[in-house]
C-alpha positions as CSV (number, residue, x, y, z in Angstrom):
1,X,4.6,-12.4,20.6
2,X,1.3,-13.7,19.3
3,X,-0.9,-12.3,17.3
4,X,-4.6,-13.3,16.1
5,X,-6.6,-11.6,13.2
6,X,-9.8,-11.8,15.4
7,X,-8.2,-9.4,17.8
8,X,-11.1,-6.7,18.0
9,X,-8.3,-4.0,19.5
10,X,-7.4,-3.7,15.9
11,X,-9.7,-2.0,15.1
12,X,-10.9,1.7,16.2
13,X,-13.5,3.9,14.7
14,X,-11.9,7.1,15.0
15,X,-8.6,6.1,13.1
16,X,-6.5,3.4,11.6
17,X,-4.8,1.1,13.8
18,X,-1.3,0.2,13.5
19,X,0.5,-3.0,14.9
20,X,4.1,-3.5,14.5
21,X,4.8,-7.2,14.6
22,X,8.3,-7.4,13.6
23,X,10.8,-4.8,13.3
24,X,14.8,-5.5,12.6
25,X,17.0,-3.8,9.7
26,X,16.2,-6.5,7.2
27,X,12.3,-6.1,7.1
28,X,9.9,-4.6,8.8
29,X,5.6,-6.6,9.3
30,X,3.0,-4.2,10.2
31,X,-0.5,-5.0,10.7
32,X,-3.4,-2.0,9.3
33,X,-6.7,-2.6,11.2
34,X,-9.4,-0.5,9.0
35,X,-12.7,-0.1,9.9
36,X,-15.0,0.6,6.8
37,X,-14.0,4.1,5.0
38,X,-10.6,4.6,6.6
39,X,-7.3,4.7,4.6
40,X,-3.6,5.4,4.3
41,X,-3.4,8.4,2.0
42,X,-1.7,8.3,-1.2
43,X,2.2,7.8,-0.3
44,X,5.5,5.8,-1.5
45,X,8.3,3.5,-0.1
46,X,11.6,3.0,-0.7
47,X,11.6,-0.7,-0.2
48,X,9.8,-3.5,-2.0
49,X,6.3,-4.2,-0.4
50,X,4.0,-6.7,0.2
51,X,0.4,-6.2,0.7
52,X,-1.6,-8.8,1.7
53,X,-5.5,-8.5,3.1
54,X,-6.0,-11.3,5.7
55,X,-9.5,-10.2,6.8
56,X,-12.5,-7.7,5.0
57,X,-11.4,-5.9,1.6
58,X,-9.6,-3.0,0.9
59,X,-9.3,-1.0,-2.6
60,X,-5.6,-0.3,-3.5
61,X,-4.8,2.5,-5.9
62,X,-1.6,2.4,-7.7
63,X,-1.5,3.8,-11.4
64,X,-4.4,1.6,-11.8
65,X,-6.9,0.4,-8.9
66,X,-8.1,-2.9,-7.7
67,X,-10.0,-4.8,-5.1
68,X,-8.0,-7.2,-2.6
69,X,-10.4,-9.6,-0.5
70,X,-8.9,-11.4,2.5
71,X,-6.3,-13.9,0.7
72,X,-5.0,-11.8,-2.0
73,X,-1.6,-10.1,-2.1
74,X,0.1,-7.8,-4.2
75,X,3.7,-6.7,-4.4
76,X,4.4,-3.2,-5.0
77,X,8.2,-2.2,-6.3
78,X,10.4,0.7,-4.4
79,X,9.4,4.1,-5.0
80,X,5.3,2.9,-6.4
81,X,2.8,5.5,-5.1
82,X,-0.2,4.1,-3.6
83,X,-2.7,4.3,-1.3
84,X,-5.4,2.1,0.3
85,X,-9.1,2.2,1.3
86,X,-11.1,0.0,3.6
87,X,-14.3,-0.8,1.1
88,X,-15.4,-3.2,4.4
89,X,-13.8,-3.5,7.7
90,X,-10.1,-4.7,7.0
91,X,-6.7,-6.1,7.9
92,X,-4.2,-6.0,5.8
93,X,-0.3,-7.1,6.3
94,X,2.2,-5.3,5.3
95,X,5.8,-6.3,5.0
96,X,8.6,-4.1,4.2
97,X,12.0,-5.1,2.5
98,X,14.6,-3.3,3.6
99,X,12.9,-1.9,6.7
100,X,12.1,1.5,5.6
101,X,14.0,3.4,8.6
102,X,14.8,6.8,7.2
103,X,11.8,7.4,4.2
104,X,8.2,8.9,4.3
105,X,6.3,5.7,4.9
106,X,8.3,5.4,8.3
107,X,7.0,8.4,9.7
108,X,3.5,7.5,8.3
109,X,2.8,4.8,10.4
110,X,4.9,5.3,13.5
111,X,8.1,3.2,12.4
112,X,10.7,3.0,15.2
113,X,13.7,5.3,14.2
114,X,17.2,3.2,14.9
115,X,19.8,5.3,15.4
């Protein structure tokens, strides 16, 4: 599967669009398209995460909050509420370690369930 950040399906005004890249038990690599103004609402994860803005700029809140511009990352530790807000149109990578199968996050963005 290829993918390409200048993909303009990514993006949608209506909602936040979610791509799963790569999904096995050991990690799990989503891709957020968001246009200006959209987010993903305040939440946690029970695996370590890494969030990394490939296109735009996003502002993430944790217990503090920053601006990430395309080329920054941050890694978040299991169980860190956050949440995230387009501040310009956006894509941000997300990769998940262990895939988060059975907690919130999963439901959040439409994680295949594994039975």
């Amino acid at each position: 599967m290829t993918s390409n950040v200048d993909d303009r399906t990514l993006y949608h005004p209506d909602h936040l669009v979610v791509r799963h890249l790569y999904d096995l038990d050991h990690m799990a690599l989503v891709w957020f398209g968001f246009m200006t103004g959209q987010s993903l609402r305040d939440h946690q994860t029970s695996s370590e995460a890494v969030i990394q803005v490939l296109k735009g700029e996003i502002r993430l809140v944790t217990a503090s909050e920053q601006r990430l511009q395309a080329g920054q990352a941050v890694k978040l530790e299991p169980n860190q509420r956050h949440a995230l807000t387009a501040t310009q149109e956006a894509l941000v990578q997300l990769i998940l370690v262990p895939h988060p199968r059975y907690h919130s996050l999963a439901k959040e963005i439409d994680l295949p369930s594994h039975n």
